[in-house]
N, C-alpha and C positions, 0 to 999 in steps of 0.2 A: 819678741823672740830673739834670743842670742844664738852668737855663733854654735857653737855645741851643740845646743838643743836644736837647731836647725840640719845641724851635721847628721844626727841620731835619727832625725825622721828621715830626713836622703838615705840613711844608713839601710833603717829598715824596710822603707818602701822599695829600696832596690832588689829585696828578699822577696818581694810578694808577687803576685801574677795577678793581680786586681783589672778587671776587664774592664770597668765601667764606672761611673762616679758613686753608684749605690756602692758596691765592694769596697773601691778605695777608702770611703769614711768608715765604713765597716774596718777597716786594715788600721785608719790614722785611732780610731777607737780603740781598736785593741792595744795599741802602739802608746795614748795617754796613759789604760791601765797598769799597762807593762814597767812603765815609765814611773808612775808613782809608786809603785809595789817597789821599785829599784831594781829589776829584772832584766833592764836593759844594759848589754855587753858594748863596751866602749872603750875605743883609744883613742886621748885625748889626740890629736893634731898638734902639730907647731903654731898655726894659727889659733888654735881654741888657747894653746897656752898664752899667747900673745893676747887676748882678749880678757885672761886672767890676771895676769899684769897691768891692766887697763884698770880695771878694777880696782885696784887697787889704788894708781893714782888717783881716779873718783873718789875712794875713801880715805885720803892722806887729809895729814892732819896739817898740812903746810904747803903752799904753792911749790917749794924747792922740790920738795919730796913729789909731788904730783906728778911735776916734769919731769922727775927723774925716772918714775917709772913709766909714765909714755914714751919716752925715746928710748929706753929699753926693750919697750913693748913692740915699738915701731920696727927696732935693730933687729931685732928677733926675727920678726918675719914683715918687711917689708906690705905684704897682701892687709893687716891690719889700718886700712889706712884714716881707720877711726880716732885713731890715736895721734894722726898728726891733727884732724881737728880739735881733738879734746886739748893740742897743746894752741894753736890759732887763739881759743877762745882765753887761753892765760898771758898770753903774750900783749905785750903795752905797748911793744914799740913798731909805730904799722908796718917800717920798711923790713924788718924781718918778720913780721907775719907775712908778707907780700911774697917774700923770701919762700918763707915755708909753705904757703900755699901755690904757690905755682908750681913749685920742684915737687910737689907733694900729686897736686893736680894731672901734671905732664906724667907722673912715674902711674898712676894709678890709669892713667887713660893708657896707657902703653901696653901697661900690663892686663886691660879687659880684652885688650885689641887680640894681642897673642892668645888668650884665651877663648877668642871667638863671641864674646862678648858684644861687640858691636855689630855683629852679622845681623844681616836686612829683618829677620823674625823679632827679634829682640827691641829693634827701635821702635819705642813709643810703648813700651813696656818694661822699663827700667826697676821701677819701683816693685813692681810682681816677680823680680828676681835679686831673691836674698843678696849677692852678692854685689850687686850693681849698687844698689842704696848710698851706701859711705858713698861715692860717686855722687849723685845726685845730690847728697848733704855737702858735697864740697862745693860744687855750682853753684848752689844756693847760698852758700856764703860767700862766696868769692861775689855774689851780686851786691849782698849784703855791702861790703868792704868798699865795693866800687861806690855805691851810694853814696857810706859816709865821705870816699874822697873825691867825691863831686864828679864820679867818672858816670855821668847821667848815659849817656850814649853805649860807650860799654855793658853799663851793667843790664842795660835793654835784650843786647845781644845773648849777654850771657842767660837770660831768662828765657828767649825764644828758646834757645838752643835744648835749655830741661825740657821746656812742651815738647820737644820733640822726640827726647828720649824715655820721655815718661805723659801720654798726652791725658793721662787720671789726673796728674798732678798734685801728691798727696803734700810734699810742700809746702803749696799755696804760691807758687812764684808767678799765678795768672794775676793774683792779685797787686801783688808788687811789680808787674808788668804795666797793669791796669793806671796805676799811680803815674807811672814814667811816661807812659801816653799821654796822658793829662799835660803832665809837665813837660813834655816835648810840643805838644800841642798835635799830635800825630793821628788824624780822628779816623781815618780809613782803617788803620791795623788798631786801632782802639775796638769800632764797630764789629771788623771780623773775631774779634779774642771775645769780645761780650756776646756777638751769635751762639760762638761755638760753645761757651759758657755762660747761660744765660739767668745769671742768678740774683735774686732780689737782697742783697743784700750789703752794709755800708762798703768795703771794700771794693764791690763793684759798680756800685750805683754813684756813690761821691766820687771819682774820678772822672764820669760822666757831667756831673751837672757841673765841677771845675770846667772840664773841656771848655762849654757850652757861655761860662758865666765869663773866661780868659775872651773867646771871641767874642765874645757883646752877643749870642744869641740865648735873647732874654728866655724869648717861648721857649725853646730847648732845658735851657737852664731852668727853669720854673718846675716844668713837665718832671723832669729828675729830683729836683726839693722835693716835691709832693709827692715822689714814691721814696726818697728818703725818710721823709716824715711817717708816710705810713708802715715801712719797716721798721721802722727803730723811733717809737714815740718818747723815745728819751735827746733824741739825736737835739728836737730844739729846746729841750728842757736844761742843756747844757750848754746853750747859749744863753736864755733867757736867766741862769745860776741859780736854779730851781731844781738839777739833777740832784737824787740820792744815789750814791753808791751802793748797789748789791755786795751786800759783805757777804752772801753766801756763797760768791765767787771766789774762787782762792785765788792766789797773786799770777799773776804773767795768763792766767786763764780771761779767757771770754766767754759768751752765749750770746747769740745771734738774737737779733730786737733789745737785749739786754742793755744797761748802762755801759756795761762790762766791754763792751765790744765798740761803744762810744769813745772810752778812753783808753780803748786798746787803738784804734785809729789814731788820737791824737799825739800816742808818745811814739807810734812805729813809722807815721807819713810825715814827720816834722819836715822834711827836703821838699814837699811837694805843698804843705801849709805854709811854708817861709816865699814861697811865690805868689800868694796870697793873702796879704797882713790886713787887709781890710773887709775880708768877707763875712765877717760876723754882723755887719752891720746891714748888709746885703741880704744875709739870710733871715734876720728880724723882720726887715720891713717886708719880705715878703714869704714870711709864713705870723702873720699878723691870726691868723682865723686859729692857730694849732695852739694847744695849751701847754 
């Protein structure tokens, strides 16, 4: 959903008297057909226009040009602050990415603040309101960032912090949490994030049996192989260099038990595999029984 078409349903549902969630879908229904028929009465915003200018960076045919129309986009209206990440991810040189995400971070935390945005109903539902999002995509890059410069400790913090303004976590920063526990060796706030999300699969399970395999407890670490292996029966097929790639996976994509999600692991955790260099041989000799 984009801004606009986000703007056009607020627009209209603020026209309706809808009592209950049966009416309301009845309302956002009527509000689809109206909408494709082109029925719908609109004035763009300065942000919607800010977002069309983004756009347009995304379809420039040249990095200079991209840039140009993100800090455009940005100037225009500041509340855009999609546009200072669309320029983060062009930018080579880390100390002004660092630059622009912090200045970028601080002006947009500021600005939800005055807007009521942070009030006590909102925290840990971040994500469920349009506006907050670009926020929560900054967080999560800024953890990203910390990562690659080795700010392990930081970028921890910075992940707690999203669970707490969004505790759905559409993200995924429980997973990238998950890693940094591992890698700090931190098992008590390891244990409570796996309670509270307690899901079978490589992101959350392989930080686990790391934990377990760093302290020498073998039982532990074993117990975690053997439900890695049974989620993801390619996990030791990729050790063993018997894995096929699913080409029906298209790029930067995954499916969970899939290969896909095998070597989505090994190109996204390298900071927390480089702690590791010898556990392939570890994970051989004792998943000996798995094919």
């Amino acid at each position: 959903m984009d801004n606009k078409f986000n703007n056009m349903i607020k627009e209209f549902l603020a026209n309706t008297d809808a009592k209950d969630e049966k009416e309301l879908n009845k309302r956002l229904q009527e509000f689809i057909e109206k909408y494709n028929a082109g029925q719908i009465k609109y004035k763009n915003t300065i942000l919607d226009d800010a977002y069309e200018l983004l756009k347009k960076a995304e379809n420039a045919k040249s990095k200079t040009q991209a840039i140009k129309y993100a800090k455009q986009a940005y100037d225009m209206c500041p509340a855009c602050f999609d546009a200072v990440l669309f320029q983060l991810h062009l930018e080579s040189n880390p100390l002004k990415r660092w630059k622009l995400l912090e200045e970028g971070l601080t002006f947009e935390k500021n600005r939800l603040e005055k807007e009521k945005y942070f009030d006590k109903d909102n925290i840990g539902h971040f994500y469920t309101i349009f506006e907050t999002r670009p926020y929560i995509r900054g967080l999560f890059t800024k953890a990203d960032c910390l990562i690659l410069d080795g700010k392990i400790k930081q970028a921890r913090d910075v992940c707690k912090e999203i669970l707490k303004l969004n505790e759905s976590d559409n993200t995924g920063a429980r997973y990238l949490l998950m890693a940094i526990y591992a890698f700090l060796e931190e098992e008590n706030d390891m244990l409570k994030l796996y309670k509270k999300y307690p899901e079978e699969n490589l992101e959350m399970l392989f930080p686990l049996f790391i934990l377990y395999y760093k302290q020498g407890n073998d039982k532990k670490a074993k117990e975690y192989l053997d439900k890695i292996n049974k989620s993801n029966p390619y996990f030791i097929k990729f050790f063993k260099g018997k894995m096929e790639v699913n080409k029906a996976v298209p790029e930067k994509y995954y499916s969970i038990g899939d290969s896909s999600e095998v070597i989505m692991y090994f190109n996204q955790y390298d900071f927390l595999l480089d702690t590791i260099p010898t556990i392939d041989y570890y994970i051989l000799e004792n998943s000996k029984n798995k094919k």
